[in-house]
PASEBA-1860 file (N, C-alpha, C; in nm, 3 decimals):
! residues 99
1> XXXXXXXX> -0.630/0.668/-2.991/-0.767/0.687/-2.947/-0.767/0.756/-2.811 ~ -0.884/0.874/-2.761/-0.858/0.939/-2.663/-0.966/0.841/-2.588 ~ -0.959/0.873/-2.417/-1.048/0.824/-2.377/-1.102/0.897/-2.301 ~ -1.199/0.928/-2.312/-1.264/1.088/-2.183/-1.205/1.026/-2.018 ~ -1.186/1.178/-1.923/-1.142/1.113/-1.822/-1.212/1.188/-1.702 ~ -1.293/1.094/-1.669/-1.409/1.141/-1.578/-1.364/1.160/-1.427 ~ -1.370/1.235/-1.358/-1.346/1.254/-1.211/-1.410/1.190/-1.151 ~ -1.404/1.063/-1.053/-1.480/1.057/-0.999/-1.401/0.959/-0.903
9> XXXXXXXX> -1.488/0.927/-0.763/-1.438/0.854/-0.627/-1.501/0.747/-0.567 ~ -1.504/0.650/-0.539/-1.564/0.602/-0.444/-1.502/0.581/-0.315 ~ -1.537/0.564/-0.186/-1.490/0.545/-0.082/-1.526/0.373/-0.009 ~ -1.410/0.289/-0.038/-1.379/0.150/0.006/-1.332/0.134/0.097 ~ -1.394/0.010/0.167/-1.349/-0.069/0.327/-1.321/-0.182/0.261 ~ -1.178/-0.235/0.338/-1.155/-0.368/0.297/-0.975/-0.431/0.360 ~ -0.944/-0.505/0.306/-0.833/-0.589/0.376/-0.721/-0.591/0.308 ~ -0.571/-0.526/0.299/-0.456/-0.513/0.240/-0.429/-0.713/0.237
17> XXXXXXXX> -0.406/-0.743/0.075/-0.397/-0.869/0.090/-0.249/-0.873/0.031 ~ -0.162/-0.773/-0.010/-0.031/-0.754/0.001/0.009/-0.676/-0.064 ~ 0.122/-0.606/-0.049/0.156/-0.471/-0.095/0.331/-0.472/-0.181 ~ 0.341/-0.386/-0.267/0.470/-0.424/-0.305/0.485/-0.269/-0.389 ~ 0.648/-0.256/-0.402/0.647/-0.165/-0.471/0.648/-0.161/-0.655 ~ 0.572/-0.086/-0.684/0.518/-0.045/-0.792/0.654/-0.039/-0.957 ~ 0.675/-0.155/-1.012/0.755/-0.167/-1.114/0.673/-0.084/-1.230 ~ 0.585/-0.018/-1.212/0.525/0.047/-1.354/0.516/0.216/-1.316
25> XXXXXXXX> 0.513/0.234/-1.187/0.476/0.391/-1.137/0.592/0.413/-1.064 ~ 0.695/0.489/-1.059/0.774/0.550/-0.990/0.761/0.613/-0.846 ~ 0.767/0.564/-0.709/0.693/0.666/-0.618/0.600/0.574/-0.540 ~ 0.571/0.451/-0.626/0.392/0.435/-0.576/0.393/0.285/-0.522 ~ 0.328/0.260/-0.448/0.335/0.094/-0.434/0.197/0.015/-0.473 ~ 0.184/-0.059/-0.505/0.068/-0.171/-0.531/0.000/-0.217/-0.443 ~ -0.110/-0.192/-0.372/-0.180/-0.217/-0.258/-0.293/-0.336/-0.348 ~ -0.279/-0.446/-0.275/-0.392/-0.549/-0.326/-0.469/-0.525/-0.231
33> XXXXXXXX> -0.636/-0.511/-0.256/-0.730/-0.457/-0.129/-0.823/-0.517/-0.179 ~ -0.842/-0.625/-0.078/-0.957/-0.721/-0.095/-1.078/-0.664/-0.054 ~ -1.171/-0.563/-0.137/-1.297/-0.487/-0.111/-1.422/-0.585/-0.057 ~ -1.436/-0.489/0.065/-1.579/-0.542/0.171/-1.678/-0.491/0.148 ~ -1.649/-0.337/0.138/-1.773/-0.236/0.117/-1.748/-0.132/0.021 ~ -1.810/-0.049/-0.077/-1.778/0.030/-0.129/-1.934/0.166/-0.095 ~ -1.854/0.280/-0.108/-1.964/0.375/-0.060/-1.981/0.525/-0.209 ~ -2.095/0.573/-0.253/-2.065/0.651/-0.323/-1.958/0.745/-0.220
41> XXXXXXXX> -1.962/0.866/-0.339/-1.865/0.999/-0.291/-1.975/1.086/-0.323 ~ -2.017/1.215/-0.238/-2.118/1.298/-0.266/-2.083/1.347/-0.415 ~ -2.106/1.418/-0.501/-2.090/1.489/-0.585/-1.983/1.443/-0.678 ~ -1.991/1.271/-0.675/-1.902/1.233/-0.785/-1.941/1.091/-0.885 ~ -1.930/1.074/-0.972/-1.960/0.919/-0.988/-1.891/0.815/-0.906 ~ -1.960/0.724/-0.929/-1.911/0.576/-0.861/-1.894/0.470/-0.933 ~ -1.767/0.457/-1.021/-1.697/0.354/-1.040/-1.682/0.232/-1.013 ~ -1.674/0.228/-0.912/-1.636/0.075/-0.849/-1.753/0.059/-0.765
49> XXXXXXXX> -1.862/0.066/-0.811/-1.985/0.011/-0.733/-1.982/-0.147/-0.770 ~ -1.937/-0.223/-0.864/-1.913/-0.369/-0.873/-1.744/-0.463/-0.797 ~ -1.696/-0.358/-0.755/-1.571/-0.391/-0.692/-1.630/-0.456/-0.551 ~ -1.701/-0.443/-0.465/-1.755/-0.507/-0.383/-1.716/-0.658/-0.390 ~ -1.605/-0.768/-0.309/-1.612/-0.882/-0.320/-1.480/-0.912/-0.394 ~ -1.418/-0.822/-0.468/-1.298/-0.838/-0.553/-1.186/-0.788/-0.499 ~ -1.097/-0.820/-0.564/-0.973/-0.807/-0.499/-0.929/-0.645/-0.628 ~ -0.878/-0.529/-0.583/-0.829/-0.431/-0.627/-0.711/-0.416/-0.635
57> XXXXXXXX> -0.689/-0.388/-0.710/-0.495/-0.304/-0.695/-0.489/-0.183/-0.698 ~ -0.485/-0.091/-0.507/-0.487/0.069/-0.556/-0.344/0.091/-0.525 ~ -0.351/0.197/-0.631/-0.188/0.257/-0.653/-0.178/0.324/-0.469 ~ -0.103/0.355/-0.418/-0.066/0.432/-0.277/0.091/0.521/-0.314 ~ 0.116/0.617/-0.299/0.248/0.676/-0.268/0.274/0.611/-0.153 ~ 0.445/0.586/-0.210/0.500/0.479/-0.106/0.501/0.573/0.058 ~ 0.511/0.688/0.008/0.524/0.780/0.192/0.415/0.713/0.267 ~ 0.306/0.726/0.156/0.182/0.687/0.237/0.136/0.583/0.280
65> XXXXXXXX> 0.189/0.522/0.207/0.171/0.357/0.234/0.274/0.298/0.392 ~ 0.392/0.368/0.398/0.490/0.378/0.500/0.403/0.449/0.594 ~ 0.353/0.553/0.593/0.287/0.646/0.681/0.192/0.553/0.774 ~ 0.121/0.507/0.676/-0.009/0.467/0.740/0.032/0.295/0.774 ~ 0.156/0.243/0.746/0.217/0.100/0.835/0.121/-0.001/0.751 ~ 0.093/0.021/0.635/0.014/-0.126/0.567/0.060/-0.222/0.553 ~ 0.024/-0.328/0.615/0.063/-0.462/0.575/-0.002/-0.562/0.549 ~ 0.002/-0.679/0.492/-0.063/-0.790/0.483/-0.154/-0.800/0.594
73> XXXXXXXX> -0.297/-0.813/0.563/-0.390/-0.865/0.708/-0.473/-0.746/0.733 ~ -0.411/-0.619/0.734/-0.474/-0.504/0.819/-0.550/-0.425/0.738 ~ -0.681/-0.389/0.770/-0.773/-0.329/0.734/-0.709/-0.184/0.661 ~ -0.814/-0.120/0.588/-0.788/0.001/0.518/-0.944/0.095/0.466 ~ -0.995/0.190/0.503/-1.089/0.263/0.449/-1.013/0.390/0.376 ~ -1.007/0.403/0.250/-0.951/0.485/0.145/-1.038/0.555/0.028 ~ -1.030/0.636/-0.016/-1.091/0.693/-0.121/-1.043/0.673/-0.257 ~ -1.093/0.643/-0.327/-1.050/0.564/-0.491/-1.083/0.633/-0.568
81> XXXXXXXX> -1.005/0.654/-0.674/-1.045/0.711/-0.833/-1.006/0.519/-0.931 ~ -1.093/0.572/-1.014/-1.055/0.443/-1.149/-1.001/0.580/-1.238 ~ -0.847/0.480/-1.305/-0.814/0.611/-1.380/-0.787/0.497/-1.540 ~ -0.783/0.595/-1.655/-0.741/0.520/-1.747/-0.636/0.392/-1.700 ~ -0.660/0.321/-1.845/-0.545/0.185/-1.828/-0.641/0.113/-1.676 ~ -0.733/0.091/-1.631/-0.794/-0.019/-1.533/-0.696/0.007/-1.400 ~ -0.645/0.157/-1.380/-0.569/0.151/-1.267/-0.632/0.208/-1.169 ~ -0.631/0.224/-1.021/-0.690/0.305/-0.921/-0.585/0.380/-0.812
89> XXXXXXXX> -0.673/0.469/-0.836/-0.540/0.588/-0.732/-0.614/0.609/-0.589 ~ -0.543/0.615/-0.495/-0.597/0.629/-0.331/-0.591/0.805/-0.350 ~ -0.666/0.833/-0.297/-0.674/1.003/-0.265/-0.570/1.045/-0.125 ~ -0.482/1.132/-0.132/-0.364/1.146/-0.030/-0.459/1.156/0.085 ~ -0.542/1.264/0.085/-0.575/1.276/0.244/-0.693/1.215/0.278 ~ -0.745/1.089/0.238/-0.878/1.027/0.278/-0.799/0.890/0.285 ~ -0.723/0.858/0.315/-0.710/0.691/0.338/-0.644/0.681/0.498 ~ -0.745/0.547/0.554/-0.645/0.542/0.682/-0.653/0.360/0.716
97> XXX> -0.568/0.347/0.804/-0.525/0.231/0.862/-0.653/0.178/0.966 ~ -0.687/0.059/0.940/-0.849/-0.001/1.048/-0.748/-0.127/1.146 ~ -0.735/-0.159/1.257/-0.735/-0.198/1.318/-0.572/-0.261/1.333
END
């Protein structure tokens, strides 16, 4: 069965509640991100307008995840896709480290 695959983003504030590397994606680590706020994206759908309050798992490339020093506790505002399979991908150049 195919499943159409829609482009689209939202942009989330919220709290790394722990991170690990990724046994299903090669490259990528598992960011648990306990969502505070979620914001549309101009000119895209919004997905995770019910993620508000839940805990997420966005995929991160491990560079990036190293890059930007995530750890347990510390804030994160990132840009999200929902992709097939209930997974979410961070957008490379819209995610950064809060406090």
């Amino acid at each position: 069965m195919l499943v159409p695959i829609v482009e689209n983003w939202a942009e989330i504030l919220g709290e790394v509640e722990g991170i690990s590397p990724s046994p299903e994606i090669g490259g990528f680590d598992e960011v648990e991100v306990l969502v505070r706020e979620v914001y549309p994206v101009e000119d895209f759908p919004n997905l995770l307008e019910e993620a508000q309050g839940s805990t997420l798992k966005v995929y991160f490339p491990h560079e990036l995840a190293t890059e930007l020093d995530l750890c347990a506790g510390c804030g994160v505002r990132c840009r999200v896709r929902k992709a097939p399979m209930a997974r979410h991908f961070v957008h490379r150049e819209h995610a950064s480290r809060m406090g």
